[in-house]
Biopython code that builds the backbone (N, CA, C, O; Angstrom):
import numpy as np
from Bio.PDB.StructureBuilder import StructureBuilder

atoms = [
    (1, "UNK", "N", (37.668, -74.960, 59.671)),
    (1, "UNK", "CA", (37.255, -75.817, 60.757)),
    (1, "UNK", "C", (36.070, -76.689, 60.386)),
    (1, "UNK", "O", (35.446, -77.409, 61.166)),
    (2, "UNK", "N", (35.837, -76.519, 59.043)),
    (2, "UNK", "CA", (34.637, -77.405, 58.826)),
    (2, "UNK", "C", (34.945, -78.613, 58.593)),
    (2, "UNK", "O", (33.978, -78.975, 57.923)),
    (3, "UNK", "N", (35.713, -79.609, 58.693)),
    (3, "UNK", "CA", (36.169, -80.831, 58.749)),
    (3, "UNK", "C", (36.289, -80.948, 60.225)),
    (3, "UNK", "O", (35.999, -82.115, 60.489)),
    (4, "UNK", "N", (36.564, -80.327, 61.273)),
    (4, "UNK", "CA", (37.534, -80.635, 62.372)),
    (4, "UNK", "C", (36.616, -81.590, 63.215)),
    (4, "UNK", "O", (35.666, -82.052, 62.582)),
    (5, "UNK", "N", (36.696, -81.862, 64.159)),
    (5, "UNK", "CA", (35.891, -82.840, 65.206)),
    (5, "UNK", "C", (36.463, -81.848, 66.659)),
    (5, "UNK", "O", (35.578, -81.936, 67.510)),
    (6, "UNK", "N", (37.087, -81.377, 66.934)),
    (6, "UNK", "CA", (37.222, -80.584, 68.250)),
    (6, "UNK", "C", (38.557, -79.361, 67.978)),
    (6, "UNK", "O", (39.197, -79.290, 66.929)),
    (7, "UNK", "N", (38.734, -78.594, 69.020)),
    (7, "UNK", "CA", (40.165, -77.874, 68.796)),
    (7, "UNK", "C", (40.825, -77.437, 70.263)),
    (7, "UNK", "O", (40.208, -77.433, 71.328)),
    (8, "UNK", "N", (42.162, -77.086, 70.082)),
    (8, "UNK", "CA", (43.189, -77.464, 71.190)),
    (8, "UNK", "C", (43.895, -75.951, 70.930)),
    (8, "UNK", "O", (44.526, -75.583, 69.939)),
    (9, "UNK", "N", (43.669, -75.428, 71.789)),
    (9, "UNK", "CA", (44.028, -73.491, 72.134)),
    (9, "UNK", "C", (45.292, -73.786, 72.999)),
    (9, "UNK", "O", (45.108, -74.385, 74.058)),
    (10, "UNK", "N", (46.313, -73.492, 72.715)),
    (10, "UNK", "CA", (47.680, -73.166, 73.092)),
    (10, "UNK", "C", (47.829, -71.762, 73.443)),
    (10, "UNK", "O", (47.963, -70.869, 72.607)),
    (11, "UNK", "N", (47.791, -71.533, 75.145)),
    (11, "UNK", "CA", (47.879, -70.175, 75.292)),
    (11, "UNK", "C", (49.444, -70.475, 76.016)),
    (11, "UNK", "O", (49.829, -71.257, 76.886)),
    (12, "UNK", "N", (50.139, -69.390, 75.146)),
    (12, "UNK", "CA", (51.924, -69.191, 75.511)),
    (12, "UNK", "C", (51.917, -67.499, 75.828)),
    (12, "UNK", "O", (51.401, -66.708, 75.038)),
    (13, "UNK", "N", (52.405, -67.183, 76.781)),
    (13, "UNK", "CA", (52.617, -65.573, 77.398)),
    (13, "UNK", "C", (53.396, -64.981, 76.587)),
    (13, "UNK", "O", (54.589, -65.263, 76.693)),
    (14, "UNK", "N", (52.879, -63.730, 75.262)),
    (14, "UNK", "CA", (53.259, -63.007, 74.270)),
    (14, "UNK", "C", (53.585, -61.891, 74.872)),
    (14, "UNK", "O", (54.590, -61.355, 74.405)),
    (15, "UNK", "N", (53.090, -61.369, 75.730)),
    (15, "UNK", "CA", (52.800, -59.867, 76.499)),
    (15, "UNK", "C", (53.264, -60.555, 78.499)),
    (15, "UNK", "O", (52.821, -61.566, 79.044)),
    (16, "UNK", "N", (54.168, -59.605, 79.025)),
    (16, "UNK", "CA", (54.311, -59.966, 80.331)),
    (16, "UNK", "C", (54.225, -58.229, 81.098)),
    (16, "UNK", "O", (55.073, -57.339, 81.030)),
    (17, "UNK", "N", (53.281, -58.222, 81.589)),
    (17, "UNK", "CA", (52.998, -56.622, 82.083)),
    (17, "UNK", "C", (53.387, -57.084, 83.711)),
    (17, "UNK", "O", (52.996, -57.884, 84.562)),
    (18, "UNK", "N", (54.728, -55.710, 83.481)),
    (18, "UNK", "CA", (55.562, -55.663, 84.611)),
    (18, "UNK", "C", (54.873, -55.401, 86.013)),
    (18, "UNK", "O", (54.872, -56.114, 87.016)),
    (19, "UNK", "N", (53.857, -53.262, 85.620)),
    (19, "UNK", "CA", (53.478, -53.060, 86.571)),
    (19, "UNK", "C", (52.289, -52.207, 85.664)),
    (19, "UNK", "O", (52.620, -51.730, 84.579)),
    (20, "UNK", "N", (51.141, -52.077, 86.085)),
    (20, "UNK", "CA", (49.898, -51.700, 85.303)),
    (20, "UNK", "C", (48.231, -52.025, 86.392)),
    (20, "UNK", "O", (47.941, -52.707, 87.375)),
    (21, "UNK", "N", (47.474, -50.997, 85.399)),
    (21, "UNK", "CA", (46.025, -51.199, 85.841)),
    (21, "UNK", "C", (45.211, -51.816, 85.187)),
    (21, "UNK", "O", (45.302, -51.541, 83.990)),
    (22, "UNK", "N", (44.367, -52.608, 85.451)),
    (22, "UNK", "CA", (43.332, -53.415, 84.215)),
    (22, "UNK", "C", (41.886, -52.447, 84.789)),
    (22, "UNK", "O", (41.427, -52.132, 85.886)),
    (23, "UNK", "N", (41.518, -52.213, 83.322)),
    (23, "UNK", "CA", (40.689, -51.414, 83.121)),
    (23, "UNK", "C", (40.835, -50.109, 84.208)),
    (23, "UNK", "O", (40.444, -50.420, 85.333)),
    (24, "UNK", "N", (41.327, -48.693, 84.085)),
    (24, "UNK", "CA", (41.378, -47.695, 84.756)),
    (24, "UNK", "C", (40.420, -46.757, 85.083)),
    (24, "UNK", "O", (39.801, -46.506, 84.049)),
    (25, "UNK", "N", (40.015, -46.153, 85.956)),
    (25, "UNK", "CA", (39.011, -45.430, 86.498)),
    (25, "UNK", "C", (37.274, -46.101, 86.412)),
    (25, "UNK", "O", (36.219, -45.468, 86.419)),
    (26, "UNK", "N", (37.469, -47.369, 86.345)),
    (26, "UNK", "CA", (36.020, -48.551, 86.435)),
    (26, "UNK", "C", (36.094, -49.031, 87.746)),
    (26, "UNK", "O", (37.098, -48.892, 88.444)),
    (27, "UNK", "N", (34.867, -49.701, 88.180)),
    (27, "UNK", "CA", (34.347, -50.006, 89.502)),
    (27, "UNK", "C", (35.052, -51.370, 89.059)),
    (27, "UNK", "O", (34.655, -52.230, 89.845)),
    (28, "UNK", "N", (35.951, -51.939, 88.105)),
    (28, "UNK", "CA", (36.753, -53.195, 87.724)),
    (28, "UNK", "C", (37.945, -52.701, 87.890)),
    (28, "UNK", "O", (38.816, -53.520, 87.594)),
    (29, "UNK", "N", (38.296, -51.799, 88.206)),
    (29, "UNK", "CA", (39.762, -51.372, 88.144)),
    (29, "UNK", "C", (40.569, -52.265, 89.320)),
    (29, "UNK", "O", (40.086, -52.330, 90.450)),
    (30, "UNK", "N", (41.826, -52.948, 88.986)),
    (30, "UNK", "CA", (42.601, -53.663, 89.761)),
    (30, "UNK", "C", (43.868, -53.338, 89.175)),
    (30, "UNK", "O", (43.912, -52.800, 88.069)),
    (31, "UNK", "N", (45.189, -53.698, 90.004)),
    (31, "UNK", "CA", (46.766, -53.902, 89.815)),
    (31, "UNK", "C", (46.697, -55.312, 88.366)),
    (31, "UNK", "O", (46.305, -56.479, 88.326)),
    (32, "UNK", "N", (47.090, -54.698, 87.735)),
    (32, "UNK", "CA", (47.269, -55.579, 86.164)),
    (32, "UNK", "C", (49.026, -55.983, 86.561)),
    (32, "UNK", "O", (49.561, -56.518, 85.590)),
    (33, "UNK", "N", (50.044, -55.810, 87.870)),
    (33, "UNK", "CA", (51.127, -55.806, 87.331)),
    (33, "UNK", "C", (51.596, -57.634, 87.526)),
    (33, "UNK", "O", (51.254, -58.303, 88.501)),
    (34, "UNK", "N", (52.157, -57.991, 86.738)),
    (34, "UNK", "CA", (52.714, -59.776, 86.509)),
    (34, "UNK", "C", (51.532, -60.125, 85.775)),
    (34, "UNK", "O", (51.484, -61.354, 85.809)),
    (35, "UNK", "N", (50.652, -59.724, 85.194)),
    (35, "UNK", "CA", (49.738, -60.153, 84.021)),
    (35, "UNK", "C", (50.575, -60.542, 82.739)),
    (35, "UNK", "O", (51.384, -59.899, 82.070)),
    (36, "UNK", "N", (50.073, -61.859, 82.641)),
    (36, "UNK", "CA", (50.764, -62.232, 81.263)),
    (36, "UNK", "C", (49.202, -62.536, 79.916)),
    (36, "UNK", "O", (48.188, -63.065, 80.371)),
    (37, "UNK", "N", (49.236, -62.176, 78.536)),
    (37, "UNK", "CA", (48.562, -61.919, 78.126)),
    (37, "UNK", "C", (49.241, -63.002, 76.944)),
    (37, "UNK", "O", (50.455, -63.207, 76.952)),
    (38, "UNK", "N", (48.475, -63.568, 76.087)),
    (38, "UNK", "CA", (49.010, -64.476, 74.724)),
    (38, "UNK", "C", (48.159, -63.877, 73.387)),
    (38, "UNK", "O", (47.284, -63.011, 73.381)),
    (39, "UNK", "N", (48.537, -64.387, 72.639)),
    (39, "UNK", "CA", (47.614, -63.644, 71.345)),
    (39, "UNK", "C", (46.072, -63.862, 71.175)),
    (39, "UNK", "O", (45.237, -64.760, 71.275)),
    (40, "UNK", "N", (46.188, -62.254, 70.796)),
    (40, "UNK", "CA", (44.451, -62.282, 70.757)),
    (40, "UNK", "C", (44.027, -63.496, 69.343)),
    (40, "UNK", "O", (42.819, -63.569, 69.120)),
    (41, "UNK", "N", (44.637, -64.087, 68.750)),
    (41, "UNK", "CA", (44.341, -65.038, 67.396)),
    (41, "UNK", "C", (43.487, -66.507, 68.758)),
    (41, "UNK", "O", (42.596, -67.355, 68.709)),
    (42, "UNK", "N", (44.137, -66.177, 69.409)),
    (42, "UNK", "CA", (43.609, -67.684, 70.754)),
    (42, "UNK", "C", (42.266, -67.179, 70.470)),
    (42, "UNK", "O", (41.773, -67.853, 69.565)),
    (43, "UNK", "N", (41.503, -66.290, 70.869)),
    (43, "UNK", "CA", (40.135, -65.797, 71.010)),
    (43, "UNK", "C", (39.644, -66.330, 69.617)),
    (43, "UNK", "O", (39.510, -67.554, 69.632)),
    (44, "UNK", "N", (39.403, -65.862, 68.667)),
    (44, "UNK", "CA", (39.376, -65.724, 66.884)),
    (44, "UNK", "C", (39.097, -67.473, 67.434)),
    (44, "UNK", "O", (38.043, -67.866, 67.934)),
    (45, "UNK", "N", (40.223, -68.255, 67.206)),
    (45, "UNK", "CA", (39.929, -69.461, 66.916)),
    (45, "UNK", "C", (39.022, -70.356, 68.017)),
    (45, "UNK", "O", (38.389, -71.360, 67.690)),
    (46, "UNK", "N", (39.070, -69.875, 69.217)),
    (46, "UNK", "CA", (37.921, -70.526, 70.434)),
    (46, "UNK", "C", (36.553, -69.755, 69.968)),
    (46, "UNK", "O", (35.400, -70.161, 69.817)),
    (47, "UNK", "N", (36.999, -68.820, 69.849)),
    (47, "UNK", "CA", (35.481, -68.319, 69.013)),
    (47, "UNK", "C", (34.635, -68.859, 68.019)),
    (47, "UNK", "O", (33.424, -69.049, 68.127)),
    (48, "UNK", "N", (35.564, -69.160, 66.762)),
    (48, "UNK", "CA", (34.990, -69.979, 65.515)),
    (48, "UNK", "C", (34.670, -71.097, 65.973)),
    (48, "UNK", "O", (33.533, -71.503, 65.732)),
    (49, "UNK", "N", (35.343, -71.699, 66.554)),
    (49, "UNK", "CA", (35.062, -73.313, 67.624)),
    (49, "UNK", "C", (33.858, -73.517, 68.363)),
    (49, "UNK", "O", (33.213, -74.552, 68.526)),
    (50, "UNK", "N", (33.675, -72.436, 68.755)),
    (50, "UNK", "CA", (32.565, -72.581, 69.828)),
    (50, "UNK", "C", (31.328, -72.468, 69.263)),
    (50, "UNK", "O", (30.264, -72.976, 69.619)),
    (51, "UNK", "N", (31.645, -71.562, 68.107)),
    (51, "UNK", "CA", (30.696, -71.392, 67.368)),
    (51, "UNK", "C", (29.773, -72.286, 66.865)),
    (51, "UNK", "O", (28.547, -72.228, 66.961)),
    (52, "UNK", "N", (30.718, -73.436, 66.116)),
    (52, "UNK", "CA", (30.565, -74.209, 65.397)),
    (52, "UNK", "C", (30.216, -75.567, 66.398)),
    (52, "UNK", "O", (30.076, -76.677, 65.885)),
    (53, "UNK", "N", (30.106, -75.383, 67.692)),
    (53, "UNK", "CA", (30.282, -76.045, 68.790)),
    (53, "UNK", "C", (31.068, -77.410, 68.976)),
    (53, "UNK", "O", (30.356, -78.409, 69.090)),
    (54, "UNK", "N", (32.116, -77.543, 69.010)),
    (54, "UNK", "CA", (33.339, -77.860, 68.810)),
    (54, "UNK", "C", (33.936, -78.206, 70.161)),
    (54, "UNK", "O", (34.174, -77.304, 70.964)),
    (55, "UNK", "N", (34.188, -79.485, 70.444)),
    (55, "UNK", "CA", (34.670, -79.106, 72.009)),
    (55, "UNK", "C", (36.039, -78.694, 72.359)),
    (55, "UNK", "O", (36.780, -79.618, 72.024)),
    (56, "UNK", "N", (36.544, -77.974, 72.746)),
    (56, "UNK", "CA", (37.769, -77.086, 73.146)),
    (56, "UNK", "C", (38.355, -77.839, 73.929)),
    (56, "UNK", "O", (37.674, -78.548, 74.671)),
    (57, "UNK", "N", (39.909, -77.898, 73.984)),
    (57, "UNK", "CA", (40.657, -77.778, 75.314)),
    (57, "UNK", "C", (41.446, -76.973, 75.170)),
    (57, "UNK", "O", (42.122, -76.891, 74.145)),
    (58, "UNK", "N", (41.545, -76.197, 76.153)),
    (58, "UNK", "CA", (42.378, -74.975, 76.151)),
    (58, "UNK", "C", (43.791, -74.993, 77.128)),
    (58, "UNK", "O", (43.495, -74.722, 78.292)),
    (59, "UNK", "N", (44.977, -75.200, 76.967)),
    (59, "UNK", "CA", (45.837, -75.124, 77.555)),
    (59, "UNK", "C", (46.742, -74.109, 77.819)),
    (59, "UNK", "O", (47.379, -73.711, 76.844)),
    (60, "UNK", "N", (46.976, -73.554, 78.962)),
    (60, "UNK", "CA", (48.131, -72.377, 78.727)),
    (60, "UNK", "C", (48.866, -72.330, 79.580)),
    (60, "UNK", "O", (48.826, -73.027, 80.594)),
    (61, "UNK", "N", (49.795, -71.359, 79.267)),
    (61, "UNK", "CA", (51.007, -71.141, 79.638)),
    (61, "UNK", "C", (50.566, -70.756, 81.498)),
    (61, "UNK", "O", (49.583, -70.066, 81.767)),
    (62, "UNK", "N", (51.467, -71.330, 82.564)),
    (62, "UNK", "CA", (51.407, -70.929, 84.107)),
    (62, "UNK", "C", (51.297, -69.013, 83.483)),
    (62, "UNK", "O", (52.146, -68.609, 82.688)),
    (63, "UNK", "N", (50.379, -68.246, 83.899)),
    (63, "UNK", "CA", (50.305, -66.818, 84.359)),
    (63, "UNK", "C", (49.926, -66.817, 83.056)),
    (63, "UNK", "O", (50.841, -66.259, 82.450)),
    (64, "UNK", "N", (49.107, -67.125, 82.325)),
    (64, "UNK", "CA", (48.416, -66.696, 81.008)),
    (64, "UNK", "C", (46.970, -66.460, 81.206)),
    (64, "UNK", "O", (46.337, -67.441, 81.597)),
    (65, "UNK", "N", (46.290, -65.318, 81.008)),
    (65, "UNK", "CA", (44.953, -64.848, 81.427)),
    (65, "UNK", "C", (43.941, -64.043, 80.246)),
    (65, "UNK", "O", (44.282, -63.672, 79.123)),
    (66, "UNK", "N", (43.195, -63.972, 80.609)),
    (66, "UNK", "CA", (42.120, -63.346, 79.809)),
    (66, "UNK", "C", (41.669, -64.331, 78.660)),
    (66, "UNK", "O", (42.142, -65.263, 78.011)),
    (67, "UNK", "N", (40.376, -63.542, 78.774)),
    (67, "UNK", "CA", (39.439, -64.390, 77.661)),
    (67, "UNK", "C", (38.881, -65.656, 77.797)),
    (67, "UNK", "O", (37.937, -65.842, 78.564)),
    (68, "UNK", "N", (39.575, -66.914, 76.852)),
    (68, "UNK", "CA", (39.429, -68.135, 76.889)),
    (68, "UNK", "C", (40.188, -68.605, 77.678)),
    (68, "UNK", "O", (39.972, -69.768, 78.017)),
    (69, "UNK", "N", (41.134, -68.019, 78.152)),
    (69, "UNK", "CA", (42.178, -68.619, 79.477)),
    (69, "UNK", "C", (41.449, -68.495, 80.832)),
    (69, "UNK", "O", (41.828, -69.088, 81.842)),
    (70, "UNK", "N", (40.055, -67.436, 80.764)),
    (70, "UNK", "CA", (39.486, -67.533, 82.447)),
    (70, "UNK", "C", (38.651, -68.729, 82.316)),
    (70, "UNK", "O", (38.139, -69.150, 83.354)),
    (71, "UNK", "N", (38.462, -69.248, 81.396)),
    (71, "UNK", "CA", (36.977, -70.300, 81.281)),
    (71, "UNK", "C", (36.954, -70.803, 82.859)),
    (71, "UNK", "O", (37.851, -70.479, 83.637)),
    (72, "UNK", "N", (36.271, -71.306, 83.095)),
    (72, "UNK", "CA", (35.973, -72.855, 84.081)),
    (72, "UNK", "C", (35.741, -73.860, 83.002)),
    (72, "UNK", "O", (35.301, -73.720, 81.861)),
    (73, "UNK", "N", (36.203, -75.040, 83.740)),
    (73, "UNK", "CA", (36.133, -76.132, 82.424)),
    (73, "UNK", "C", (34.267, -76.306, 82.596)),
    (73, "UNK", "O", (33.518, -76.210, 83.568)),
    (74, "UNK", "N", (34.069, -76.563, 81.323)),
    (74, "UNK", "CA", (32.495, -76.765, 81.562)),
    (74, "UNK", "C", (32.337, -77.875, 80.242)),
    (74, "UNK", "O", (33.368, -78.360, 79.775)),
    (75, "UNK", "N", (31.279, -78.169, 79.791)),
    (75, "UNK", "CA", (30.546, -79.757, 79.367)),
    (75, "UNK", "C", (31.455, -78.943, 77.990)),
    (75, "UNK", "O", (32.473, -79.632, 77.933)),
    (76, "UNK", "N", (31.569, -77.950, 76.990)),
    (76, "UNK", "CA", (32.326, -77.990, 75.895)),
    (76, "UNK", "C", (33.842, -77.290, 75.974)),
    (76, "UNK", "O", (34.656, -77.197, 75.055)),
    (77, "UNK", "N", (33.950, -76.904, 77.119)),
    (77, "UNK", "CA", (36.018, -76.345, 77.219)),
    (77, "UNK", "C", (36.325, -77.215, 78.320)),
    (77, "UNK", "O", (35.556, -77.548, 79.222)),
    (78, "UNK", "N", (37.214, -77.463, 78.199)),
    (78, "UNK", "CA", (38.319, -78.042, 79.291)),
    (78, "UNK", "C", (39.451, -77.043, 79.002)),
    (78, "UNK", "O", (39.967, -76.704, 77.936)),
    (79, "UNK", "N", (39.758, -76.551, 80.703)),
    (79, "UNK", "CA", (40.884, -75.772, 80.998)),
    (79, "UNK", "C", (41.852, -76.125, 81.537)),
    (79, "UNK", "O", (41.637, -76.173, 82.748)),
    (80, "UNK", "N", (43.122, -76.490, 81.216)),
    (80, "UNK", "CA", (44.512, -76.656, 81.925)),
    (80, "UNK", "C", (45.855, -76.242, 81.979)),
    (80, "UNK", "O", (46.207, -75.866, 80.861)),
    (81, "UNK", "N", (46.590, -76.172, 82.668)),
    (81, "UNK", "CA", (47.838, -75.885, 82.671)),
    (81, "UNK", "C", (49.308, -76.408, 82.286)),
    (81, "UNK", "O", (49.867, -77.470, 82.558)),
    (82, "UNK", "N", (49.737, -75.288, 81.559)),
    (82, "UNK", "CA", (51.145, -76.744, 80.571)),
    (82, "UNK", "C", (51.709, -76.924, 81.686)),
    (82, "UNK", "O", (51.783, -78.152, 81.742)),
    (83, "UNK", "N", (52.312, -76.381, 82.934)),
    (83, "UNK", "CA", (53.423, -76.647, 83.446)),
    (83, "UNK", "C", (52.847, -78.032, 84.006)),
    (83, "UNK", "O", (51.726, -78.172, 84.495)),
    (84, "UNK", "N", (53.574, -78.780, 83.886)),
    (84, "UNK", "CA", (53.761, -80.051, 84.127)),
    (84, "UNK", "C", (52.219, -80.913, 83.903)),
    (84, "UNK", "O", (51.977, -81.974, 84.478)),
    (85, "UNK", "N", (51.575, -80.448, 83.264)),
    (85, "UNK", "CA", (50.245, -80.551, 82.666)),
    (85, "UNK", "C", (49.997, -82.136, 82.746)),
    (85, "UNK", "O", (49.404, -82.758, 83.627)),
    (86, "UNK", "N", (50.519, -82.540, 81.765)),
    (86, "UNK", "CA", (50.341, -84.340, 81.800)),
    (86, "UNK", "C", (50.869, -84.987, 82.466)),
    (86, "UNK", "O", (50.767, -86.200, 82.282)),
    (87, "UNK", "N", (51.505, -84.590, 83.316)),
    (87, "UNK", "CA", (52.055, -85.629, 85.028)),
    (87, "UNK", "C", (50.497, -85.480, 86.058)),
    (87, "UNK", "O", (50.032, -86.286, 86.864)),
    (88, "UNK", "N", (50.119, -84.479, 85.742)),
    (88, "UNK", "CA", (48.768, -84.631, 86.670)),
    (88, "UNK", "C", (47.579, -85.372, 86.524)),
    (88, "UNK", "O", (46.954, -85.203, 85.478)),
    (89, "UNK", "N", (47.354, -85.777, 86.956)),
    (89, "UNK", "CA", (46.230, -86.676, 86.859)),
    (89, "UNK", "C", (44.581, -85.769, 86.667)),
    (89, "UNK", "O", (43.830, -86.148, 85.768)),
    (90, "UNK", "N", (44.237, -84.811, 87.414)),
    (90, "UNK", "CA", (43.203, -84.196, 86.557)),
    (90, "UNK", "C", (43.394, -83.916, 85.238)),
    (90, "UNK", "O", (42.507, -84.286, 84.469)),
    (91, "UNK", "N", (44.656, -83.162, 84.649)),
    (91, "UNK", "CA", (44.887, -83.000, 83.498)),
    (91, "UNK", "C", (44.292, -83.903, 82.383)),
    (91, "UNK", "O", (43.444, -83.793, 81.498)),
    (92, "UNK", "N", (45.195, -84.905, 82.879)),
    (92, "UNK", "CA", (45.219, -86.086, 81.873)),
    (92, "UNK", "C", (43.760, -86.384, 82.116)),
    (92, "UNK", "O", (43.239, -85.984, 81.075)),
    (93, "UNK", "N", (43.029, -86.741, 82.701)),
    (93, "UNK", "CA", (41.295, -86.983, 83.065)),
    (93, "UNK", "C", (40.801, -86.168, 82.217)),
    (93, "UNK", "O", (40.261, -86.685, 81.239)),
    (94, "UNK", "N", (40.823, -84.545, 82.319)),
    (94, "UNK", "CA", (39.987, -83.740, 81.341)),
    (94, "UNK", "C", (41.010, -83.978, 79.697)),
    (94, "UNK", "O", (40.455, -83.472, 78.722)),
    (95, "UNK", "N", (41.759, -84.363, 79.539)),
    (95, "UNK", "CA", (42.199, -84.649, 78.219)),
    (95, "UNK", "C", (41.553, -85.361, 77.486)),
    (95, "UNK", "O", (41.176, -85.216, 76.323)),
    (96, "UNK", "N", (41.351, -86.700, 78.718)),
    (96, "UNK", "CA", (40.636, -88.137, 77.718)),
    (96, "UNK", "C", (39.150, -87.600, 77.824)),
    (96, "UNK", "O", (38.315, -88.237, 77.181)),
    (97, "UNK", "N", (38.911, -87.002, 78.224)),
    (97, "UNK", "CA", (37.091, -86.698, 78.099)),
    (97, "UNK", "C", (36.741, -85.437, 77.090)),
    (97, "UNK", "O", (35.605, -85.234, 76.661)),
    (98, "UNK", "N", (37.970, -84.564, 76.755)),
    (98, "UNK", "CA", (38.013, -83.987, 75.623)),
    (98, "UNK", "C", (37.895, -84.940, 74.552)),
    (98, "UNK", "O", (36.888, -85.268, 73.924)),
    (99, "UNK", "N", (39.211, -85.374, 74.432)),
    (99, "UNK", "CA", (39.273, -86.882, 73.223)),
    (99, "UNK", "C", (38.082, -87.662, 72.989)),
    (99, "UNK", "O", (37.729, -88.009, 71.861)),
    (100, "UNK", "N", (37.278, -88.022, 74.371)),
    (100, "UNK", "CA", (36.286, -88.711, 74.123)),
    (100, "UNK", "C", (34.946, -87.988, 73.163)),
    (100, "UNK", "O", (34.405, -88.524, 72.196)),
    (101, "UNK", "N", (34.684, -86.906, 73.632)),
    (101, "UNK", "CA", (33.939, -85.863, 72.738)),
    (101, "UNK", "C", (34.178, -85.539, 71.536)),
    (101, "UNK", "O", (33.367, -85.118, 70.711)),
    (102, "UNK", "N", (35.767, -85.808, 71.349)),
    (102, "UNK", "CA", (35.711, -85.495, 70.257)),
    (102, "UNK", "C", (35.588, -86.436, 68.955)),
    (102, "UNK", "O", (35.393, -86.210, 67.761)),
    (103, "UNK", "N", (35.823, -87.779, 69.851)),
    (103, "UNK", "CA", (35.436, -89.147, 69.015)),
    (103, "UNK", "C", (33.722, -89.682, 68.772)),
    (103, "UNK", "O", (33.303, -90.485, 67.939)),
    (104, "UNK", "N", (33.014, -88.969, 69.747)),
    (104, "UNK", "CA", (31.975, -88.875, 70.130)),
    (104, "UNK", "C", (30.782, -88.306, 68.954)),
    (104, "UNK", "O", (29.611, -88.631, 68.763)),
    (105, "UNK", "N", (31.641, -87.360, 68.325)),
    (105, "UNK", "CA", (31.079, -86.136, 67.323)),
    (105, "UNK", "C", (31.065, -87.241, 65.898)),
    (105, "UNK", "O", (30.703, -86.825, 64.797)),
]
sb = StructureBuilder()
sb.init_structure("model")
sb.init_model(0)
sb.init_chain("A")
sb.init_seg("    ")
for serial, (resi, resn, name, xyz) in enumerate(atoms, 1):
    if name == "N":
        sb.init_residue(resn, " ", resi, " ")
    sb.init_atom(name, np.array(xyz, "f"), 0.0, 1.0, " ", f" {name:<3s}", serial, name[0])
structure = sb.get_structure()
């Protein structure tokens, strides 16, 4: 990533948990069931990114969660959704202001 100017996290649902608990017997304990989960490699690379402070956009799959998929978009991630992602007009807004940052760098 030491050349890069920004990076683009593709979260796709690897894991689809039918019926389950997230985190069990914690004062966090909730129904985990229709949790969809994508590869932990998404983390690894928003990690090195962020590191390197890098501005992110992170896109994922409708029902893809955890990690870099809870962000709020903030001044270095932008968060959005593929399903029908670029027909929307916020989408496309936080895209070009990704792009712009990253032309910016």
């Amino acid at each position: 990533m030491a050349t890069c100017t920004g990076l683009v996290v593709l979260g796709v649902r690897q894991l689809v948990i039918e019926t389950g608990t997230w985190r069990p017997g914690t004062p966090e304990e909730r129904p985990a069931d229709g949790m969809a989960l994508s590869t932990p490699w998404n983390e690894l690379e928003a990690g090195v990114a962020a590191a390197r402070g890098l501005p992110l956009f992170v896109a994922r799959e409708s029902g893809a969660v955890g990690g870099v998929f809870d962000l709020v978009s903030d001044a270095v991630s932008v968060v959005a959704d593929l399903h029908d992602a670029v027909a929307r007009d916020a989408t496309t807004s936080t895209l070009e202001r990704w792009v712009e940052d990253c032309v910016a760098r």
